[in-house]
Backbone as JSON, one array per atom type, in Angstrom:
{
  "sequence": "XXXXXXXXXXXXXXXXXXXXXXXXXXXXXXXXXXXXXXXXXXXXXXXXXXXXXXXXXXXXXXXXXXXXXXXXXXXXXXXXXXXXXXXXXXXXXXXXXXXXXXXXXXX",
  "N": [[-42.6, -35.49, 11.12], [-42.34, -36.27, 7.79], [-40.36, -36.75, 4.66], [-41.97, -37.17, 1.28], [-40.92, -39.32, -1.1], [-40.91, -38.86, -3.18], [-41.5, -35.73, -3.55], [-38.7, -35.35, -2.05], [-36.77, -36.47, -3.96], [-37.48, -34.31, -5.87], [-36.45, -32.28, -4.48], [-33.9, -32.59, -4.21], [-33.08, -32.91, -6.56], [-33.71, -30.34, -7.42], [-31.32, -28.88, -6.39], [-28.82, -30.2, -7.02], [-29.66, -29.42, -9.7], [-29.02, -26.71, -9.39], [-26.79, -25.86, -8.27], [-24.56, -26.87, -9.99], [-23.49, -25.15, -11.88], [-22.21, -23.35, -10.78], [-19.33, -23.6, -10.89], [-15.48, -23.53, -9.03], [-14.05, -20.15, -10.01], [-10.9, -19.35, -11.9], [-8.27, -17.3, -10.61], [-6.49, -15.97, -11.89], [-6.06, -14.08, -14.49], [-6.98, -14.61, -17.56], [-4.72, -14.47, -20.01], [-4.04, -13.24, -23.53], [-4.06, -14.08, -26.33], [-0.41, -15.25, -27.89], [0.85, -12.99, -25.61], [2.93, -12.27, -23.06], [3.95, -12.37, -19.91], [5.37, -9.29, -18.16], [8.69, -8.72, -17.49], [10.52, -8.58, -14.4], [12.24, -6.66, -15.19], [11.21, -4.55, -16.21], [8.8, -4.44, -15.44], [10.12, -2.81, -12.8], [10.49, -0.19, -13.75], [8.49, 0.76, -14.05], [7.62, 1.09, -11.41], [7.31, 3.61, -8.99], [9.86, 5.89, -7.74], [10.44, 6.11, -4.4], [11.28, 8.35, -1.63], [13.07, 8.35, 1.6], [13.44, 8.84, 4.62], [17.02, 9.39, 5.8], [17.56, 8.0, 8.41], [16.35, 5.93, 8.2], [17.6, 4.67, 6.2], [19.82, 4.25, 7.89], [19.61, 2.5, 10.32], [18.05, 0.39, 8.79], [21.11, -0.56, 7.49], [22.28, -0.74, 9.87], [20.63, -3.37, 11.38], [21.01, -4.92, 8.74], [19.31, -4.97, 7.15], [17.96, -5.46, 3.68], [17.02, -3.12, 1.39], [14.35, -2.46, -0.94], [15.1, -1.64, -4.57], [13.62, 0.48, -5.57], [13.34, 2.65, -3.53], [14.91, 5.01, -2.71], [17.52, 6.9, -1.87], [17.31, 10.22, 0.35], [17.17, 13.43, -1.74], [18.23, 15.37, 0.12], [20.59, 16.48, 2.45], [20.4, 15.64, 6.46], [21.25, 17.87, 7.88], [20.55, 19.96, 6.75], [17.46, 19.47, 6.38], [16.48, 19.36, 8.87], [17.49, 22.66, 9.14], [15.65, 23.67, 7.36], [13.57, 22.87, 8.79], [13.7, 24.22, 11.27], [13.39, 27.28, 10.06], [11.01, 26.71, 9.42], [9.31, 26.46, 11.54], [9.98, 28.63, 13.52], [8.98, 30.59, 11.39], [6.07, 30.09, 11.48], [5.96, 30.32, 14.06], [6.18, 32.87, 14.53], [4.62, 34.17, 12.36], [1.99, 33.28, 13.9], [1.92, 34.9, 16.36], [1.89, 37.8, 15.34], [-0.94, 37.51, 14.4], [-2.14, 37.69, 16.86], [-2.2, 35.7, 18.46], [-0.91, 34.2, 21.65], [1.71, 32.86, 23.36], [2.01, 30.03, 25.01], [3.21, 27.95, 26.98], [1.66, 25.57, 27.88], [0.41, 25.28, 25.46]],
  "CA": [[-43.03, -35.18, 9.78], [-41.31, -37.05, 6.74], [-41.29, -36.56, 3.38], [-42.32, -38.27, 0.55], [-40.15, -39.85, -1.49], [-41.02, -38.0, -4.51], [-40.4, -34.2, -2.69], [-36.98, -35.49, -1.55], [-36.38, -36.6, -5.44], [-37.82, -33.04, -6.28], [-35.89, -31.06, -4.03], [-32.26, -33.14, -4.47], [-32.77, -32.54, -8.09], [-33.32, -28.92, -8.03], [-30.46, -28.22, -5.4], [-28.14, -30.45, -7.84], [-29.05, -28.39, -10.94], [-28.97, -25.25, -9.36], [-25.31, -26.19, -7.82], [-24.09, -27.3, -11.22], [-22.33, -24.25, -12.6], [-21.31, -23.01, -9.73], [-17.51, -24.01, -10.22], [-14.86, -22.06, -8.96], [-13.14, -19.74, -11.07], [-9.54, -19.08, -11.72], [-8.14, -16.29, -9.86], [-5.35, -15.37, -12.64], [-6.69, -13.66, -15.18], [-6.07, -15.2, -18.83], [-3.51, -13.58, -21.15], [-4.37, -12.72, -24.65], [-2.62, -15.14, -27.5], [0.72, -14.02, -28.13], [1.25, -11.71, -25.35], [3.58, -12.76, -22.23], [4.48, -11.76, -18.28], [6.46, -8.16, -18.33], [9.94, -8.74, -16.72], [11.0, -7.52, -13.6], [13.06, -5.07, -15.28], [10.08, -4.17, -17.17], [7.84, -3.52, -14.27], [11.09, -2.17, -11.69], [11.17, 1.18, -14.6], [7.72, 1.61, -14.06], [7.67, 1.63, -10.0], [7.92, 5.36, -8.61], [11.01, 6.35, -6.96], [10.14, 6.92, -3.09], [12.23, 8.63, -0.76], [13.21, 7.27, 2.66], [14.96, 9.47, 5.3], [18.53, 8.73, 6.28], [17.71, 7.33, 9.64], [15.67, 4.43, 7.94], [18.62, 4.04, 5.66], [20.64, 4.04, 9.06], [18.23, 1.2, 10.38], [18.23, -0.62, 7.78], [22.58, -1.02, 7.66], [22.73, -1.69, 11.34], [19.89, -4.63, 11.36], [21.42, -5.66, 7.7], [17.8, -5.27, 5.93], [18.56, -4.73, 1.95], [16.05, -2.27, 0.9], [14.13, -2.45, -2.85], [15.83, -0.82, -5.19], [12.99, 1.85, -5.32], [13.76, 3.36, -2.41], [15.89, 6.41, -2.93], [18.31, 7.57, -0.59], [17.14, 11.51, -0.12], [18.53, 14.48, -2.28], [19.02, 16.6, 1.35], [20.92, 16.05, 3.88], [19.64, 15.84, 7.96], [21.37, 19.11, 8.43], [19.27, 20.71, 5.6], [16.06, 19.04, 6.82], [17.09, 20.35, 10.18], [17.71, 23.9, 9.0], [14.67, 23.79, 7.24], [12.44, 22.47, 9.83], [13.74, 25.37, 12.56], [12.8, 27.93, 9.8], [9.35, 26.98, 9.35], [8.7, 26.46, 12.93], [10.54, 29.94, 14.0], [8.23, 31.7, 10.54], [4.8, 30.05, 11.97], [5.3, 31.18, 15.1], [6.09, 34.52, 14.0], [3.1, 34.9, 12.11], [1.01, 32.95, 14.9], [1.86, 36.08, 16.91], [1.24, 38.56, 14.58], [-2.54, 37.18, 14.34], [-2.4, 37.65, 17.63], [-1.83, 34.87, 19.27], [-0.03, 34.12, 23.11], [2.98, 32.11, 23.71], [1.75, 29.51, 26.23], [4.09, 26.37, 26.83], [1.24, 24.39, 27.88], [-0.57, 24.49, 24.06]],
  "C": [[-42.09, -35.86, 8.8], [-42.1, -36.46, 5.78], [-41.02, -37.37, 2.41], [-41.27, -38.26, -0.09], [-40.13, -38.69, -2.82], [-40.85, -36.27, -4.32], [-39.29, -34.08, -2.61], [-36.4, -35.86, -2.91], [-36.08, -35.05, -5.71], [-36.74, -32.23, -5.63], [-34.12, -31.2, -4.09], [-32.02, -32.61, -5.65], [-32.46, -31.08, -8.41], [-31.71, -28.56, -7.43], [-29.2, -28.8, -6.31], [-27.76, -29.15, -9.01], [-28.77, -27.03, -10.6], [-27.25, -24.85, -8.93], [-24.28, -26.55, -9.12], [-23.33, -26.45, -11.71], [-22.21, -23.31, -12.14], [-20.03, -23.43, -9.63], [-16.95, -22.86, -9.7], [-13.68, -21.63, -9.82], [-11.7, -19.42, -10.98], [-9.35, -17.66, -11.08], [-7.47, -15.17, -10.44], [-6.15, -15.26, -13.97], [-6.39, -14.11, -17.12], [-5.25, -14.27, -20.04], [-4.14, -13.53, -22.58], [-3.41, -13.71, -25.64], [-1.42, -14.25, -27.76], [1.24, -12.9, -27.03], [2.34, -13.05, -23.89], [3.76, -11.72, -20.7], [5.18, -10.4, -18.31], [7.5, -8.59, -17.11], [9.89, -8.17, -15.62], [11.39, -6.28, -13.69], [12.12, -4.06, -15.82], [9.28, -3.12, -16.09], [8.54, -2.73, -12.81], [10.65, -0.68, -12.3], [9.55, 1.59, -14.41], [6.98, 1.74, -12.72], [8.1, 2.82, -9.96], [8.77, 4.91, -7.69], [10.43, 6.85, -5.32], [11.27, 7.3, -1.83], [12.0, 8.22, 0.94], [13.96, 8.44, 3.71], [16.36, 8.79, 5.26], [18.49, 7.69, 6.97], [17.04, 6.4, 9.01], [16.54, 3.54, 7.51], [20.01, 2.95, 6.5], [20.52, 2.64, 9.68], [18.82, -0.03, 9.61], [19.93, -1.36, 7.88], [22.99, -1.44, 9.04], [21.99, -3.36, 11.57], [20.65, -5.49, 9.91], [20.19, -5.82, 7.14], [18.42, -4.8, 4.92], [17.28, -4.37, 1.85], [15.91, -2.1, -0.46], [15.19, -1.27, -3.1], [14.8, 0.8, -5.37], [12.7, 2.43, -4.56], [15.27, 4.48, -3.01], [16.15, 7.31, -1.7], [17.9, 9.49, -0.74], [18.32, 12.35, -0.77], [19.15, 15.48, -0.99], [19.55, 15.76, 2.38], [20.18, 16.44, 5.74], [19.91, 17.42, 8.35], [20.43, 20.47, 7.47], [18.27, 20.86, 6.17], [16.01, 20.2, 8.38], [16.69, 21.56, 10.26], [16.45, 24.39, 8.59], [13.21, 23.64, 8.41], [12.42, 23.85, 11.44], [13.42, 26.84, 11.68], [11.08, 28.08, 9.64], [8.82, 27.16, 10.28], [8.62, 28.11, 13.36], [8.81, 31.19, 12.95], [6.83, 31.02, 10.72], [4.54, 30.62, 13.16], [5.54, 32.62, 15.22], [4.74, 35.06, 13.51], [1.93, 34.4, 13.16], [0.83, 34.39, 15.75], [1.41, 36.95, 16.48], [-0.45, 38.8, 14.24], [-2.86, 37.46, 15.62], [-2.35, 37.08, 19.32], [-0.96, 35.2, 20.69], [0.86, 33.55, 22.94], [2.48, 31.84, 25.03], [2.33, 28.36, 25.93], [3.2, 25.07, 27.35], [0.12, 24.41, 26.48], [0.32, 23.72, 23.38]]
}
């Protein structure tokens, strides 16, 4: 099958104009006259503060990784966490019992 000369005109042409303003667009979004980039320091103050255990901190000083500055060493210490963590356990399974519950070491 072939085609005519004048089809293959026809159909180059449309596929041209229809391809035509199709560019591709920028990716960075354009700024406003007058305005400029916000600083690092600018956009550091308005990153949240996230806390990190110790042991990451730990980590981190043995390998020698430097960790952002918004990382925040915790306000408790391990023996806190600790202390805390064997009360909640101890006062769930207190009330687990109370509901009823068993004490089986294989759940």
């Amino acid at each position: 099958m072939t085609l005519k000369r004048s089809t293959f005109v026809a159909v180059s042409a449309a596929a041209v104009l229809s391809l035509a303003g199709t560019g591709v667009a920028s990716a960075a979004p354009a700024l406003p006259a007058g305005s400029s980039l916000p600083t690092v320091e600018q956009l550091s103050s308005q990153v949240p503060r996230v806390e990190l255990p110790n042991e990451a901190y730990d980590l981190a000083d043995q390998f020698g990784v430097q960790l952002p500055e918004f990382l925040a060493r915790p306000g408790v210490s391990n023996a806190e966490l600790n202390r805390v963590s064997t009360d909640v356990t101890a006062a769930t399974a207190a009330h687990l019992r109370k509901q009823g519950h068993k004490d089986d070491t294989n759940a």
